[in-house]
N, C-alpha and C positions, 0 to 999 in steps of 0.2 A: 415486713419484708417488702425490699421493694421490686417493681414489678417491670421495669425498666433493667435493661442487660446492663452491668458495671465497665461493660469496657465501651459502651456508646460514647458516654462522655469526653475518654479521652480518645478514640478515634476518630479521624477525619474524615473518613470514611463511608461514615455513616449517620445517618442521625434516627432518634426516634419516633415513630409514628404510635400513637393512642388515638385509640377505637373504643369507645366505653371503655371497662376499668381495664383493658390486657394493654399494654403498649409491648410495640414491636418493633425489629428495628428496620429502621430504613436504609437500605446501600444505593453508593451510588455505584451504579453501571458504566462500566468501559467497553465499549464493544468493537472490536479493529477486524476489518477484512482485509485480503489478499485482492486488488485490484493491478493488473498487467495489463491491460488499453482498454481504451473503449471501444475498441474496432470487434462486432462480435463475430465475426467471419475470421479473424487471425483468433481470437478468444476462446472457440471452437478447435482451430487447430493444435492450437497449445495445451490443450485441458479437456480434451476427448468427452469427460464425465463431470466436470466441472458445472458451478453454473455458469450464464454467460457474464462477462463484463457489465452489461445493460443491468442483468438481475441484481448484482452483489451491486450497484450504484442505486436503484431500486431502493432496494431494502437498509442501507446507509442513511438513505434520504428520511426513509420512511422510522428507524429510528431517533435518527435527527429530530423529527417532528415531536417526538413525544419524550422528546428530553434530555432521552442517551443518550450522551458523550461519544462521538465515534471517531474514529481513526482507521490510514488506511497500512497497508504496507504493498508496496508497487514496487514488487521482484517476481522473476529479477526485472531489471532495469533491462527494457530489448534494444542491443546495439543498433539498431534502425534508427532508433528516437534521436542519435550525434545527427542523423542526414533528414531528416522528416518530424525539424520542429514541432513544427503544427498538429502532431499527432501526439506529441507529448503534453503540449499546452492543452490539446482538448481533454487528455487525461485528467488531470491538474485541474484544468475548471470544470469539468465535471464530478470530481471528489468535493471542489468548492462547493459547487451549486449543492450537491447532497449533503452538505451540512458539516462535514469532514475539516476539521482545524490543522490536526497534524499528520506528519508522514512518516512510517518507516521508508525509508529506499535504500536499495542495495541492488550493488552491479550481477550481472549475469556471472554465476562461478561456472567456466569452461577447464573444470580439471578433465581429467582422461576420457574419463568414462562418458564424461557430456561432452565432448568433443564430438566421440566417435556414432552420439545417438546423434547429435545435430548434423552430422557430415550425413549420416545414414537421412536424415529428414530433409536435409535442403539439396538431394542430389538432383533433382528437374527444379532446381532455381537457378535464377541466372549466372554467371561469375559477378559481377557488380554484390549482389545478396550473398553470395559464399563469402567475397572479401570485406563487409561489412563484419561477419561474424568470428572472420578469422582474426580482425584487425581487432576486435573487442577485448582481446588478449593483452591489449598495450598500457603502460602507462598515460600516454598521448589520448586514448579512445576515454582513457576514465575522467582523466581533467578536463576534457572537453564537454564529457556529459556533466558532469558537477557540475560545470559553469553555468550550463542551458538548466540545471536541475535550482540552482540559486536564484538564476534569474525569474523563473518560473514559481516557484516556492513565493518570491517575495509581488509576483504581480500577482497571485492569486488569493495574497494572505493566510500562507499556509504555513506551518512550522515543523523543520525538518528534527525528527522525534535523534536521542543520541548527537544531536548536533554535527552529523555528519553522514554521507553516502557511505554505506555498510560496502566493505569487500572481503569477502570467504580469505583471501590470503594473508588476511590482516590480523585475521580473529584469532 
């Protein structure tokens, strides 16, 4: 009898590990977090109970190092990021730097219900910040961030997972 699993062979997924006479099988690990900025002061505000931005790059890294395969997903996508590049790009190279190949990304979904939590949360924000969030609504707001998400994608050497910026109205 043998003592190796019959489906290690033919999946790719795995291979076998033997340890004296037991072999067992080896998987490879994928491991994908939720990273929304690296800002941990907006990171906080968004995710009350969350860990911060900093932690989930952290621990990315830190799987990185020992082998896993990691990936992130960066939603939603905060309508900020069309006016304050450079806060995108630090996202982006900071998934780089922690080891991260590819991305989910997907735009902020503002149906009803999140409209009226967002309008309820950004009431002592500026009008400038109200109409960033309202304009995220647009076609115009998505193609613009797509464009800075490709550009960004490709200077960091990152690979955008689905081959496209995810939008809830699409799905």
């Amino acid at each position: 009898m043998s003592r190796t699993p019959a489906s290690s062979a033919s999946s790719p997924n795995h291979r076998s590990s033997c340890a004296t006479s037991i072999c067992l099988p080896r998987f490879r690990a994928r491991v994908g977090l939720t990273v929304t900025t690296t800002d941990d002061r907006l990171s906080r505000f968004l995710e009350v109970r969350a860990p911060l931005g900093s932690r989930r790059l952290e621990a990315l890294a830190a799987l990185a190092a020992r082998g896993i395969e990691t990936y992130a997903f960066v939603g939603p996508l905060l309508p900020h990021f069309r006016y304050d590049r450079e806060a995108l790009d630090a996202l982006f190279a900071g998934l780089a730097h922690a080891g991260v190949r590819s991305l989910y990304v997907e735009h902020i979904s503002l149906r009803p219900y999140i409209q009226q939590r967002m309008q309820r949360a950004l009431r002592s924000a500026s009008p400038e910040v109200q109409a960033v969030y309202r304009d995220a609504r647009t076609d115009e707001h998505r193609r613009a961030l797509d464009a800075i998400v490709a550009e960004l994608l490709t200077k960091h050497g990152l690979t955008l997972r689905l081959s496209r910026v995810l939008y809830h109205q699409e799905l």
